[in-house]
N, C-alpha and C positions, 0 to 999 in steps of 0.2 A: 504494500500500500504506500502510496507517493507523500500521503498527508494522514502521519497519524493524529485520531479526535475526532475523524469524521464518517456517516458512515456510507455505503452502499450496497448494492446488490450483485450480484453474481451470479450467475447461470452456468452450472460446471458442465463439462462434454456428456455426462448421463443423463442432462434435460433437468437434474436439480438446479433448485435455486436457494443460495444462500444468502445471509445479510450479515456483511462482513463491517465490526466496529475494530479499530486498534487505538492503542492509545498511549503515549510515552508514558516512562515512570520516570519517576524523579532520578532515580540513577542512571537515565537515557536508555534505556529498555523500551520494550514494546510486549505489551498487553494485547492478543489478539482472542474477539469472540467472534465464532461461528456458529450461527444458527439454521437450520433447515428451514426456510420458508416455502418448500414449497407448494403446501397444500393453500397456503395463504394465498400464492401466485393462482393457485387452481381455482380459489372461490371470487377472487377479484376479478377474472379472466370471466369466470361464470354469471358474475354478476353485470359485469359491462356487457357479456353481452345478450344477457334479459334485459337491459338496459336499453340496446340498438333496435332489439326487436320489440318491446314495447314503446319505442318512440316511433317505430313505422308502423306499425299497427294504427297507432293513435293518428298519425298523419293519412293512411287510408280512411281510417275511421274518418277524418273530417272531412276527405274530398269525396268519400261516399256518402253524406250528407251532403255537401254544398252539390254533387251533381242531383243526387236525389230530388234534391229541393230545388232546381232549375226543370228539373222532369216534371214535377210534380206542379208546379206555377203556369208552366205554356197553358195545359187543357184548362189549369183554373182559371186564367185571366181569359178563358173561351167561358165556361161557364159566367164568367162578371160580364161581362161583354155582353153575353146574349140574354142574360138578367136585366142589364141595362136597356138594351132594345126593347126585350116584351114589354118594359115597364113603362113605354111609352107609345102602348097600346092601348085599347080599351078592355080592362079587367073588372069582372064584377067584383064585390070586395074582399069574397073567398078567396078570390084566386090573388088578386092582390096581396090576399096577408100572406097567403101561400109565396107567394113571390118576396116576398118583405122577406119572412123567414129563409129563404134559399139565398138571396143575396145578402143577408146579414151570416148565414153561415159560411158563404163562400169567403165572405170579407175576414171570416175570425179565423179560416183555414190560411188565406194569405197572410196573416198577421203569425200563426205558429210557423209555417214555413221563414216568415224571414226572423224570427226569433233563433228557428235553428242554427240560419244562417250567422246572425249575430252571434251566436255560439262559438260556432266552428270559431268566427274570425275571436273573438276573448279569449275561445284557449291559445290561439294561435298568435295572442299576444299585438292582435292587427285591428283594436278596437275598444273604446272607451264608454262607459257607462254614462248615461247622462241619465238623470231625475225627468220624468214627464207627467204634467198631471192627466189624471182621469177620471170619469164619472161614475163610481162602484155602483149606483143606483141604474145608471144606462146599463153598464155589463151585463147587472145581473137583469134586467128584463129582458135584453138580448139574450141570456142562455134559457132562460123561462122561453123566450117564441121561437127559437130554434127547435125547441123540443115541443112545443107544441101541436105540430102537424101528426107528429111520431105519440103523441099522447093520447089526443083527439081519436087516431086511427085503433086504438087499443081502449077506448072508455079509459083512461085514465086523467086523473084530476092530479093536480101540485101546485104547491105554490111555495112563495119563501116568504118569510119576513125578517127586517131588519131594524135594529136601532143604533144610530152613533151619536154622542161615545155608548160604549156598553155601559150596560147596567152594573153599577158595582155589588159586589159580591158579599 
């Protein structure tokens, strides 16, 4: 060793690895530890590369999301589209709420797909959160007539109620 005090590693010709410390004595001597690292070398080796392969995994994962959700958006902005057209036709009011409802769920289907989107890009570190307000009383009567038609066609009845703030306890 060039520099005794410091340490390093060493790979002997049988594919061991050692971690080689020396170290002067006071009477200009040299103190030498060997230790066998190599099961150490095995599990760091092991571990980087569960490492490499859950980091492409995870980058498939995303871009099979963001294609997904480019697949998934064409046919819907056809279904918002021709929502739009009928709806500027003459609907008796059934068919109108029926329409209400279909374009209010279409629009809450485009709203989850670019949320995925925004996903993808926060884990990917290519996107910043921003505060937006919303109407928790509009929501929720949007997911009430979504489910409406689907309700209607089974006799079934639902409803919610709400108060803010809650009630304390």
């Amino acid at each position: 060793m060039d520099r005794p005090g410091q340490r390093h590693q060493q790979r002997l010709a049988d594919g061991r690895w050692v971690m080689i410390e020396e170290r002067r004595t006071s009477d200009g001597g040299v103190i030498g530890l060997r230790v066998d690292i190599t099961d150490l070398k095995r599990q760091a080796d092991a571990l980087e590369a569960a490492l490499e392969r859950a980091e492409a995994a995870n980058r498939a994962k995303s871009e099979f999301l963001a294609n997904m959700s480019h697949e998934i958006r064409t046919p819907l902005n056809g279904v918002l589209g021709l929502a739009a057209v009928l709806g500027r036709t003459d609907l008796d009011p059934s068919q109108r709420d029926v329409l209400a409802s279909l374009s209010a769920s279409a629009s809450r289907l485009n709203t989850v797909l670019s949320d995925l989107l925004d996903y993808s890009q926060l884990e990917a570190g290519q996107i910043q959160l921003q505060a937006a307000p919303f109407d928790l009383a509009e929501l929720l009567d949007e997911v009430v007539a979504g489910h409406a038609p689907a309700s209607r066609e089974k006799a079934l009845s639902w409803s919610f109620a709400w108060a803010w703030p809650p009630a304390p306890r």
